[in-house]
C-alpha positions as CSV (number, residue, x, y, z in Angstrom):
1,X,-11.7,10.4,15.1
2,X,-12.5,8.4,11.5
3,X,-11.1,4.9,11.4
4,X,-10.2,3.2,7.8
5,X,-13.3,2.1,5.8
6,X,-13.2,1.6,2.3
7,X,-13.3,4.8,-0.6
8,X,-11.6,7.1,2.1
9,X,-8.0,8.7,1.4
10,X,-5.6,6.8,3.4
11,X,-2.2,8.3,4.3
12,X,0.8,6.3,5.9
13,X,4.6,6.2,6.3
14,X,6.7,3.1,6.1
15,X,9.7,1.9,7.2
16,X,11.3,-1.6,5.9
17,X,13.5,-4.2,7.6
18,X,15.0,-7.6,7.4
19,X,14.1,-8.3,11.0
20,X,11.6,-6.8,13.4
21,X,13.8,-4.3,15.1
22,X,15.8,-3.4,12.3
23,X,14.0,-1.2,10.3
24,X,16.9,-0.2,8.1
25,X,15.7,-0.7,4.3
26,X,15.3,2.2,2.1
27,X,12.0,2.5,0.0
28,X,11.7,5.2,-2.1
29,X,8.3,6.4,-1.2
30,X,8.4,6.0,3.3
31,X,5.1,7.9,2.9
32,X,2.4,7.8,0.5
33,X,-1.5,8.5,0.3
34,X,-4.3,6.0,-1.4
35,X,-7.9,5.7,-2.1
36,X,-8.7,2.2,0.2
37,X,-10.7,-0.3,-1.2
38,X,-10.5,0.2,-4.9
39,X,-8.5,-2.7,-5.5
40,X,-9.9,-4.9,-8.3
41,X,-10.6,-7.4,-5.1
42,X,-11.7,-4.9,-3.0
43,X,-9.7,-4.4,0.1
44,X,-6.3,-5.8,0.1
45,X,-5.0,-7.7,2.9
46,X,-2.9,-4.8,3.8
47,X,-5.6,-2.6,3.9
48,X,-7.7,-5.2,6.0
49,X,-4.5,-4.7,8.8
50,X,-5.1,-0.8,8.5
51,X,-9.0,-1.3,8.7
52,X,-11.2,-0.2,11.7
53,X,-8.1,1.8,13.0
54,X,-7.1,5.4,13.9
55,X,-4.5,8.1,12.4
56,X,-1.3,7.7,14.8
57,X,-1.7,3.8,15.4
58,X,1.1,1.5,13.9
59,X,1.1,-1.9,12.9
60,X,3.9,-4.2,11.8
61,X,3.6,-7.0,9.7
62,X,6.3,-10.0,7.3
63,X,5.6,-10.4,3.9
64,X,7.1,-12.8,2.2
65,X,8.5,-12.1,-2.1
66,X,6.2,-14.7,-3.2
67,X,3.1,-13.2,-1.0
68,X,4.2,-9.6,-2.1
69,X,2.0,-8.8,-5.2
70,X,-1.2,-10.5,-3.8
71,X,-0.8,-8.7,-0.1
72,X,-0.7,-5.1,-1.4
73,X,-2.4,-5.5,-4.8
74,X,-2.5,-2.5,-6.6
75,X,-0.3,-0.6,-3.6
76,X,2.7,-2.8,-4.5
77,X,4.7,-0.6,-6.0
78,X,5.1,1.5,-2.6
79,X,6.2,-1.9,-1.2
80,X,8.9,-3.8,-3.6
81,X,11.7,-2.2,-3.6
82,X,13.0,-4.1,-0.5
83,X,12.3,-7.7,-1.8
84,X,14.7,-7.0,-4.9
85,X,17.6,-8.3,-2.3
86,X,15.7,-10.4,0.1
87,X,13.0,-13.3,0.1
88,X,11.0,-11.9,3.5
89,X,10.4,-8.2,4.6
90,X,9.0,-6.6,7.7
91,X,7.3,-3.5,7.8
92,X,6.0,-1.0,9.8
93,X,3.3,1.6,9.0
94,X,1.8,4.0,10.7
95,X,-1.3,5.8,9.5
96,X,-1.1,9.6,9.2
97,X,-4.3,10.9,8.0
98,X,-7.7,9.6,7.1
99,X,-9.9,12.1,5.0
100,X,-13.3,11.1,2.8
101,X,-12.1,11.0,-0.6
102,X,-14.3,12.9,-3.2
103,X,-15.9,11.7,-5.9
104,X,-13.4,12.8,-8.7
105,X,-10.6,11.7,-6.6
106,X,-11.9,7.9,-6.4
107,X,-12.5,7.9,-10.2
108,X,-9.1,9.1,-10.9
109,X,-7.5,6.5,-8.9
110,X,-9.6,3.5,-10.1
111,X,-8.6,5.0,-13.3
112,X,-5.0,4.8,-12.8
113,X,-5.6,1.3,-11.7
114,X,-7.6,0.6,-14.6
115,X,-4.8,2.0,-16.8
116,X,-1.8,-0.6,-15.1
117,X,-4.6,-3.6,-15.4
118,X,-2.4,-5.4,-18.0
119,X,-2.8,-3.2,-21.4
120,X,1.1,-3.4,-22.0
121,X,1.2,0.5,-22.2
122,X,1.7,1.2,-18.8
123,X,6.0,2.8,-17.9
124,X,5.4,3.1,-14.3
125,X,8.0,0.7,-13.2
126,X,5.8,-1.4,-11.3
127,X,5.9,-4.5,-13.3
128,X,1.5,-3.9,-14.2
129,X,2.0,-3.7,-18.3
C-alpha cells in the first residue's frame, strides 16, 4: 500500500469537535482531496501528521484559532468553519485514498494557490485576497 509523500493526491474525511469524543461540529467539506506538499512552505504540519501513513489509518489532533492558519496553510479553508464559535477544535481525519498526482494536476493546484497568494482578487471565502 502507498503512504503520504509529498506531490501525491491526498484524500481524507473530517469530523470536528469541541472535545475528543464529541465529534459533533459541522464543516462543510467532511471530505476533501489535495495535492500534499505544495504549500508555499512545503508540507504543512497537518500534512506532516498524515505523512508516512496508510489509506484507512486516523489520526486526531487540537488546533487552537490562533494556530489555525499556520497548521493547515493553504488547506485551511477545509478547516475554519468550526473556529468561527470557539477558540480550540479537535479533529479527526482519516485518510481515504492516496494516488500519484499527474503532472497537470500538481500545476493546477499550485496555481490555485498561487492565485489566493494575496493578489486581492481572490472570492473564495477563505480570507487569502
Amino acid at each position: 500500500m502507498p503512504n503520504v509523500e509529498p506531490l501525491q493526491k491526498i484524500s481524507v474525511t473530517l469530523r470536528a469537535g469541541a472535545a475528543p469524543g464529541d465529534m459533533n461540529l459541522p464543516l462543510p467539506r467532511p471530505g476533501f482531496t489535495f495535492i500534499c506538499g505544495i504549500g508555499t512552505g512545503g508540507m504543512t504540519a497537518f500534512e506532516y501528521l498524515l505523512a508516512g501513513r496508510e489509506p484507512g489509518e486516523e489520526i486526531s489532533f487540537r488546533v487552537t484559532r490562533s494556530d489555525m492558519e499556520h497548521f493547515f496553510e493553504h488547506l485551511a479553508p477545509a478547516f475554519s468553519a468550526p473556529f468561527k464559535e470557539r477558540d480550540e477544535v479537535h479533529f479527526q481525519a482519516r485518510l481515504t485514498g492516496i494516488e500519484p498526482a499527474d503532472g497537470r494536476e500538481i500545476v493546477r493546484a499550485m496555481a490555485e494557490l498561487t492565485a489566493h497568494a494575496g493578489s486581492g482578487g481572490c472570492d473564495c471565502g477563505c480570507g487569502c485576497g
